[in-house]
N, C-alpha and C positions, 0 to 999 in steps of 0.2 A: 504494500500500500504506500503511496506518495501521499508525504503529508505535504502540505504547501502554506508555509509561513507570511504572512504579510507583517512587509514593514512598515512604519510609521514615515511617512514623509516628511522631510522639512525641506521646507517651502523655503526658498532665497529671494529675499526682497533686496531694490536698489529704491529708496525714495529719498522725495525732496525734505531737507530739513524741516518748512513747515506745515510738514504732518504728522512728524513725530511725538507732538503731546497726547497723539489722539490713535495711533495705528495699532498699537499693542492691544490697547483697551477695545477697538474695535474686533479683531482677531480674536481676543479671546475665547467667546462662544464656538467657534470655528474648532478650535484646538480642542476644546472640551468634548466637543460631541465628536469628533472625525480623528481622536489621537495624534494627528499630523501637528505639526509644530510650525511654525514661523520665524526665520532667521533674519533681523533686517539691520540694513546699511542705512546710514544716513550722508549725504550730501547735496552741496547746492547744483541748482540746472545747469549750471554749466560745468563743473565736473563731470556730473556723472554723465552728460553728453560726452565728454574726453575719455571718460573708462568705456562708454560703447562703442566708441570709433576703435579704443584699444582693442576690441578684442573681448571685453567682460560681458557676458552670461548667467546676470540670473535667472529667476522664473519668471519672476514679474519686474520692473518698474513702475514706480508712479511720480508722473510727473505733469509738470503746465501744458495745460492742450496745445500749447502754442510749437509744443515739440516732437510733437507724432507726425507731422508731417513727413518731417525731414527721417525721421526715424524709419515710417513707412517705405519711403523713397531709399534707403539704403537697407532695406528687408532684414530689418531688425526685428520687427515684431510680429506677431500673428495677429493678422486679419480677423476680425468680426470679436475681438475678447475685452475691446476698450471699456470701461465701466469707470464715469463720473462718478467721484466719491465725497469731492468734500470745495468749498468755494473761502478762501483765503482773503483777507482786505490786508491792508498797508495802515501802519497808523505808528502816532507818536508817547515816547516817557520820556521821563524825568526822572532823574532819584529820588527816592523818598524822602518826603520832609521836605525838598525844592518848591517853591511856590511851581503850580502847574499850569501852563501855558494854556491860552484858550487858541484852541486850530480849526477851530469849528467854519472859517471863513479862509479861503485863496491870501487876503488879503493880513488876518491875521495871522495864519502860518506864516505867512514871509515873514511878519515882526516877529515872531518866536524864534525862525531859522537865524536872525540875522543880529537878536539879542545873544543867543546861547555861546559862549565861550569857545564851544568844541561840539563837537557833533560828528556821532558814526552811524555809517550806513551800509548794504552789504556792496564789496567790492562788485561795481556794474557787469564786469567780465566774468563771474563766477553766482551771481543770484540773480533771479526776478526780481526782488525789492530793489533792489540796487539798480539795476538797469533801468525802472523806471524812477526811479526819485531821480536820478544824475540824466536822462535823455529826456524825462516829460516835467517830471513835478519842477525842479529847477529852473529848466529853462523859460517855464511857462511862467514862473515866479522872478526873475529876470535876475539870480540870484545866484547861479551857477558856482561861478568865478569867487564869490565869495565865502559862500560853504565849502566848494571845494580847497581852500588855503585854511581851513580850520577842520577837515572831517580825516580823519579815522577809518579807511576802508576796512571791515569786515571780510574774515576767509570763510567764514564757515560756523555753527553749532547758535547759540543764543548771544550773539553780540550784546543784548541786554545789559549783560555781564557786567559789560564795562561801567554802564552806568551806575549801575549798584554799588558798583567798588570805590565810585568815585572817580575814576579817571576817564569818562567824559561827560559831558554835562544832560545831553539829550542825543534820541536814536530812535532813527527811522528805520522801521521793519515790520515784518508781517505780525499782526498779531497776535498769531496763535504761537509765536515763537516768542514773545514778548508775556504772554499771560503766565507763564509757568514761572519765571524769574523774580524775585523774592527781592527787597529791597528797590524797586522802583513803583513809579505812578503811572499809569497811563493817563494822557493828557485825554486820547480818543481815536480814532481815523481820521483819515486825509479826510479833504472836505469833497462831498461828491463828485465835485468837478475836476478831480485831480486823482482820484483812488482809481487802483486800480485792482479789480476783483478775480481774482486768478484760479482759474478752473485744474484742479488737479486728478488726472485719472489714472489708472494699474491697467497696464496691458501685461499680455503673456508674453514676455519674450520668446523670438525664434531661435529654436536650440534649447530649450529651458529642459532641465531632468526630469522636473518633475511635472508636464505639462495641465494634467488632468486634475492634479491636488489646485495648481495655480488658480486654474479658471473656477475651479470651486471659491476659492480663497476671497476672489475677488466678486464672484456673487454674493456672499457671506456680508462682506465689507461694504455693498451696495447694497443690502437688503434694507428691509426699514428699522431693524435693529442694529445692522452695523450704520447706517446711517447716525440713530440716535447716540451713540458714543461719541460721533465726531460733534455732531449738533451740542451733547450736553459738555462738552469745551470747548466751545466758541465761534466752532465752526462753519458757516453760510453751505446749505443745500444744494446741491446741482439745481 
């Protein structure tokens, strides 16, 4: 008699840093009932675009809709497995205890960008946030050149960080990467006309191990239960 063992999968995830307050907790229920496990990487869009062109293969990615194109176009990913999971804003802190700036207005975030001492945001060539605060928000705010002589470019993880610690004064980034960090204020979001609301979804990479746990993984994470894990930390609905 052939007995035939099943192993547990673990699933290789590549996602953008701001989903990470929320991906584990969503996955959970997933893990519980299917034994299969979930391993995840975290980095920003523009790395982990640089680890795919390398060569890197995990099961899934999740990333800004903005990036499957090109992905699709160099047959990186499997067709038909895309699954919108979670909607991201931009928005601004301060350190705790710092009087907190009102942004609620175009016109008032420029006076806060152009009062603040020091100011960090993610390195444009390596995050979403970044590339739009330094290509749209700035320029539109005609302020560029000046934040830029006082900002602090971001690699990667909760740049927040810094403000906490004290060594910068205020930091532009995505929210949900901003709400988990301990010792600063959120001041609020960009003002409507300046935010930018970033679609982040999990496709199944082409070549992934473990193809069939994947695609499970991420209907789990798109269900309305995995939905609600992201929703109940901060995070905007497809």
């Amino acid at each position: 008699m052939v007995v035939t063992v099943c192993h547990a999968a673990e699933v290789t995830v590549l996602a953008g840093g701001a989903v990470k307050s929320a991906l584990e907790a969503a996955a959970a229920p997933w893990a519980a009932e299917t034994g299969d496990a979930m391993k995840a990487q975290y980095a920003p869009a523009g790395e982990m675009r640089k680890r795919i062109a390398a060569g890197e293969r995990p099961d899934i990615v999740v990333i800004p809709v903005e990036n499957l194109a090109a992905l699709e176009r160099e047959g990186a990913i499997e067709a038909g497995t895309r699954r919108d999971l979670a909607v991201v804003s931009i928005g601004v802190a301060v350190r705790k205890g710092a009087p907190v700036p009102d942004v609620s207005t175009p016109e008032k975030l420029k006076e806060a960008l152009l009062a603040a001492p020091s100011i960090t945001y993610m390195d444009p060539s390596r995050g979403t946030s970044g590339k739009h605060v330094d290509e749209v928000v700035l320029p539109r705010l005609a302020i560029r050149d000046a934040v830029r002589a006082k900002a602090t470019l971001g690699e990667g993880g909760y740049i927040a960080e810094k403000v906490a610690r004290g060594e910068v004064a205020l930091v532009l980034h995505s929210m949900t990467e901003m709400a988990p960090v301990e010792g600063i204020a959120i001041a609020g979001p960009l003002p409507p006309q300046l935010q930018k609301n970033t679609v982040y979804a999990g496709v199944v990479m082409r070549g992934a191990k473990h193809p069939g746990a994947a695609a499970r993984l991420l209907d789990a994470l798109a269900s309305p239960r995995g939905r609600d894990a992201f929703s109940a930390r901060g995070y905007g609905v497809p």
